[in-house]
N, C-alpha and C positions, 0 to 999 in steps of 0.2 A: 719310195718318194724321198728328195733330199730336201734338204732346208734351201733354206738362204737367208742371211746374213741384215738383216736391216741396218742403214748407217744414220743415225741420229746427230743434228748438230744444233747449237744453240743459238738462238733466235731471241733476243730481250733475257726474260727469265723462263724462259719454256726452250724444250727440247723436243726438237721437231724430225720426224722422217716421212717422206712421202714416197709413194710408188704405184704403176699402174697394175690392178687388181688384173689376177690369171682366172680368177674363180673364188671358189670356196677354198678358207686357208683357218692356221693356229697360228696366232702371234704367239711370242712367251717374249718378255721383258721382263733382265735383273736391272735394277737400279741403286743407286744410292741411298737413295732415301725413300718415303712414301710419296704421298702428292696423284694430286686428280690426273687422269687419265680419259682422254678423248679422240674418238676415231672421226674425220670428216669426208664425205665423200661429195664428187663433183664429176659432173660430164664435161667435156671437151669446152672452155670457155663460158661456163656456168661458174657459179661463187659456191664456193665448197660449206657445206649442210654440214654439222652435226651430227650421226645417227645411233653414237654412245657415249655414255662417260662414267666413267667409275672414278664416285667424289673419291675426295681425301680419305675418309676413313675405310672405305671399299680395299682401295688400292696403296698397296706396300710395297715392300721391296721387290718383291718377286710376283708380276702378272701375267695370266695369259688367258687369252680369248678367244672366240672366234667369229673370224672376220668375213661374215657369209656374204660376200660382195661381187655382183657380176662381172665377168670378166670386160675388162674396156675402161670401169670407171678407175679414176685417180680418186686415189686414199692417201690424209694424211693422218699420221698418230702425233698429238700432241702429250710428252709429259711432265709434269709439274716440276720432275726431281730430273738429275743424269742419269739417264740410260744409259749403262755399263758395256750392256750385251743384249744384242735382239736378233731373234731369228722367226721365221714366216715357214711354215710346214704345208 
């Protein structure tokens, strides 16, 4: 199985990537610094949910997770800090 590359850009003070989910996947984010970390999901013209978040203290430099999301819906990862490097497994 290969990865793929997440592309994170800034948005206010948050760093944002969104993509439509293939399935069940592993995020891994390096970042810069610590800072809260949240995944939102949304159907086609629906307002994007919430359905994680690892506060601040949770989430450091280096996280990852897993992002058990049906394939179809749009996922966006919000994080606190710059995301360096992200890939999706």
């Amino acid at each position: 199985m290969a990865t793929t590359n997440l592309s994170f850009s800034k948005q206010g003070n948050t760093w944002v990537a969104k993509y439509t989910s293939q399935g069940d996947a592993v995020v891994q984010l390096e970042r810069e610094d610590g800072g809260k970390v949240v995944v939102y999901c949304n159907l086609d013209g629906m307002p994007a949910t919430p359905i994680s978040t690892c506060i601040e203290y949770e989430a450091g430099k280096h996280v990852i997770f897993n992002a058990a999301i049906p394939a179809g819906v749009e996922v966006t990862i919000e994080s606190g800090s710059e995301v360096t490097a992200a890939k999706m497994l």
